[in-house]
N, C-alpha and C positions, 0 to 999 in steps of 0.2 A: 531512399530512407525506408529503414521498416516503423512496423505499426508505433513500437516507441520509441526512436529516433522522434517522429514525429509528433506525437503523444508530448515528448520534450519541450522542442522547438516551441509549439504550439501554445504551450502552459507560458511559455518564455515570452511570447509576443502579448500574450492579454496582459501579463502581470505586467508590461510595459505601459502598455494604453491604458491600463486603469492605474498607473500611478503606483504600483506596489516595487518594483525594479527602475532605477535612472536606465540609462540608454545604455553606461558603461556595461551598468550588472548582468542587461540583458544581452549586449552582445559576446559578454564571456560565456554565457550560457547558452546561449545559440552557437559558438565557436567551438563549445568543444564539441559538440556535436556532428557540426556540416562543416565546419575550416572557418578562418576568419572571411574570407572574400564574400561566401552567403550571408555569413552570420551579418555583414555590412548592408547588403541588399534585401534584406531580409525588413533591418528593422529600418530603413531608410524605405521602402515601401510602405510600411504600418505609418508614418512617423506624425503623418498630416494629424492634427487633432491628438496625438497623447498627450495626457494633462504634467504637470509637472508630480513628481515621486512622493505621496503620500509620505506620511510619518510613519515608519515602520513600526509594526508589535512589538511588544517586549519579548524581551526574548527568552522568556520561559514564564508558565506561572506557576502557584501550587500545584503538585501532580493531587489527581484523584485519588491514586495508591501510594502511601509513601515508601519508598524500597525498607523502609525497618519497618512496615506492617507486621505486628506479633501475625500476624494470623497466615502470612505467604514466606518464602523464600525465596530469594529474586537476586540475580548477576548476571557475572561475564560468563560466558559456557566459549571453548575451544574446542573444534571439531573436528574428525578431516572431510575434505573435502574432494573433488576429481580432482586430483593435482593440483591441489594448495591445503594449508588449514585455514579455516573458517573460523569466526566468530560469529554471537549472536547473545542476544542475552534471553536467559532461560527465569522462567519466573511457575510457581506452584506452590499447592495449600502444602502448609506447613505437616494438618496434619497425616496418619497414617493411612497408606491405600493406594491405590491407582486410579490414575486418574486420564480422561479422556485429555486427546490432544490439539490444540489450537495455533497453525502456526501464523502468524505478523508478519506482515509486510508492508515496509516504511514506504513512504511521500519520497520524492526525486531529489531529496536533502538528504538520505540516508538514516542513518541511525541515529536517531537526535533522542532526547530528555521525553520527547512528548510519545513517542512509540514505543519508549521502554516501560511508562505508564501505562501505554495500552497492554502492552504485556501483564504487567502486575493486575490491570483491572479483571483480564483474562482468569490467572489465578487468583483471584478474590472471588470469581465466580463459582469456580471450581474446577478448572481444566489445567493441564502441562501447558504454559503460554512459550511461544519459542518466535524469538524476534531475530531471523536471520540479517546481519549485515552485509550487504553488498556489494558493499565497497571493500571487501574482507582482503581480497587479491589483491588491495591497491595500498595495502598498510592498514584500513577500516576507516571509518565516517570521519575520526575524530581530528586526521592527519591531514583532511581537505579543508579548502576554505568553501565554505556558506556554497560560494556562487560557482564553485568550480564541480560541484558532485552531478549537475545534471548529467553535463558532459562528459564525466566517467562514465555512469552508468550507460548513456545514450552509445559511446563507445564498445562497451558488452553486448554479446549476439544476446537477442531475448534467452536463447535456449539456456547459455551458462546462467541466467539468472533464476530458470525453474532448476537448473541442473543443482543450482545452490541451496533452492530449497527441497530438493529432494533428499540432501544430504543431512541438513536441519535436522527431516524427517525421522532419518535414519537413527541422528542420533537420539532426539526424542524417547526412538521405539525402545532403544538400550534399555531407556533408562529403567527400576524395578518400581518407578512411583509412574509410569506411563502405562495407557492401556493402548499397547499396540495396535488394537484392529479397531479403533474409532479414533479417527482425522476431521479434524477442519480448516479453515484456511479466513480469514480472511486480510483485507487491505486497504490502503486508501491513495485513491487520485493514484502516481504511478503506481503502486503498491497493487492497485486496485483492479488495474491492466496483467499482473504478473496474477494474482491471485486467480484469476481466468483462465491462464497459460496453465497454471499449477494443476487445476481441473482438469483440464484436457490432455495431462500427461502422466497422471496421477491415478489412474483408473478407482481405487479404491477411498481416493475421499471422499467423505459421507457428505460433508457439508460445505459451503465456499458463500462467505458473504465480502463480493465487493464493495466498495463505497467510491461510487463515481469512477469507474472505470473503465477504459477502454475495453471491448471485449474480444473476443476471438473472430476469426472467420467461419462463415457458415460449415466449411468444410471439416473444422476443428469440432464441429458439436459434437457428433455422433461417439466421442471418445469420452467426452464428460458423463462422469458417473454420479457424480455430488448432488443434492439438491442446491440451488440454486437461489439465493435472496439476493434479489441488485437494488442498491441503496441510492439515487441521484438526488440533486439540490436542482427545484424546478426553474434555479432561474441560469441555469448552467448549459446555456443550448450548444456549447463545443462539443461538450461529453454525450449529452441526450441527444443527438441526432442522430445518435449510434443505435438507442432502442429498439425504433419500429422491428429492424431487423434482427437482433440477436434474439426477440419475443418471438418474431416466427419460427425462426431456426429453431429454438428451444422447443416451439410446439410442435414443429414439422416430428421432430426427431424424440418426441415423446420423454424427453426431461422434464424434471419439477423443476421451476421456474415461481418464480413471484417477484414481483418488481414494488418498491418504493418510492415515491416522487414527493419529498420536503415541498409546498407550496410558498414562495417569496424567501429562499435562502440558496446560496450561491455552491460552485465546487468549493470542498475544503470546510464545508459548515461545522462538521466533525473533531476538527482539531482547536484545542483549547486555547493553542500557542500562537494560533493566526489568527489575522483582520477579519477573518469571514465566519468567525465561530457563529453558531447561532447555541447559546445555552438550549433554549427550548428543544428543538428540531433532534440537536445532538443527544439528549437522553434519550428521547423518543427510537432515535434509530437504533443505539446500543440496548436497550430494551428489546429492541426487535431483533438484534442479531442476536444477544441472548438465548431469546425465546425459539430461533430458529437454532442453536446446536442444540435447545435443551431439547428439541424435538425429533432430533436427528444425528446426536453425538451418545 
């Protein structure tokens, strides 16, 4: 498996054990991944002590931005892409000017209600917000079920999925309300993993704010150009085990670098539309991504 095949899987067996997934939901989502015969051994190794399946979130709340915000523009945008068309949704202040560019990248759900909001919060800021979907090649997010998109995506080599947000990019830079030569990037959870990849193939992004994300291999730094804010939930030791090392790498290799660590809030604190929101934590962080394009876009 590579880094997020695994990244998948992995998201797949906690939300198991902590009750957020039945056993059925998590072996589709481990199957599409590794086949069924893992996806069986996989959660049948975990199994001793998973509690029975939490009451799920609702499944949407009020967005922060609402897509009829007077003050933004915000939809479907249609792209091309390396051999296919693309979608994504493209969100920007209404009014006139150019503006710096911020591209999104969705959770292992795909393109859902709650990242087309992070888009708009983007342009509410004041940035071109551009939410690639990635499941675009496959019909797009809306055509999967819930539990079947890990698996897609886990199926896509990481590279088509920077290749897809390079294209985003692209179209982005077209546009005459975009200012071509200031990029940023950020993501969350898998999102947050690609948002990394995007850095490190992207030479001229100024800016990249993960949130809880897998990061690159050491050998991948020396190609990131971006400065660098990594956002983690401190009580998230799957993801933060990953630190110690990407903080050296970063330092060895003379990147800006600055790391965030939420104290008592889990992966995923960020999102409004999950179990693990924390209200407080999640201003706090988007303030700080803010504050890092406004200092480097």
């Amino acid at each position: 498996m590579n880094e997020l095949q695994r990244y998948l899987v992995e998201e797949a067996v906690e939300d198991y054990e902590e009750g957020r997934l039945t056993r059925r939901e998590a072996l589709k989502a481990i199957a599409g991944v590794t086949g069924a015969i893992l996806a069986a051994q996989t959660i049948e190794a975990r199994a001793q002590g998973a509690p029975a399946p939490a009451a799920k979130a609702p499944p949407g709340s009020a967005p922060l931005v609402a897509p009829d915000d007077p003050t933004i523009v915000a939809g479907i945008a249609e792209f091309p892409g390396d051999g296919a068309r693309l979608a994504g949704y493209l969100a920007r202040p209404k009014q006139s000017g150019s503006f710096p560019i911020v591209l999104v990248c969705h959770e292992n759900r795909g393109l859902t209600r709650h990242v087309e909001d992070v888009a708009r919060r983007v342009a509410k800021a004041g940035y071109v917000g551009i939410a690639v979907d990635l499941l675009s090649r496959e019909g797009g997010t809306a055509k999967h079920g819930f539990d079947a998109i890990p698996g897609i995506l886990g199926k896509a080599a990481p590279a088509r999925h920077v290749q897809d947000f390079q294209s985003g990019l692209a179209y982005a830079r077209s546009q005459p309300f975009a200012r071509a030569d200031r990029v940023g990037m950020t993501g969350f959870c898998f999102g947050g993993a690609v948002t990394w990849r995007v850095a490190a193939a992207v030479p001229d992004l100024r800016a990249a704010v993960p949130f809880y994300g897998v990061p690159v291999q050491e050998s991948d730094v020396p190609k990131i150009g971006a400065a660098v804010l990594a956002i983690y939930g401190g009580l998230d030791d799957r993801i933060n085990q990953n630190i110690p090392a990407i903080e050296a790498a970063m330092q060895k290799y003379g990147k800006t670098f600055r790391k965030i660590v939420y104290p008592n809030v889990n992966h995923a604190f960020h999102n409004d539309t999950g179990d693990r929101y924390n209200a407080e934590a999640a201003k706090a962080a988007w303030g700080e991504a803010l504050a890092w394009f406004g200092k480097y876009l």
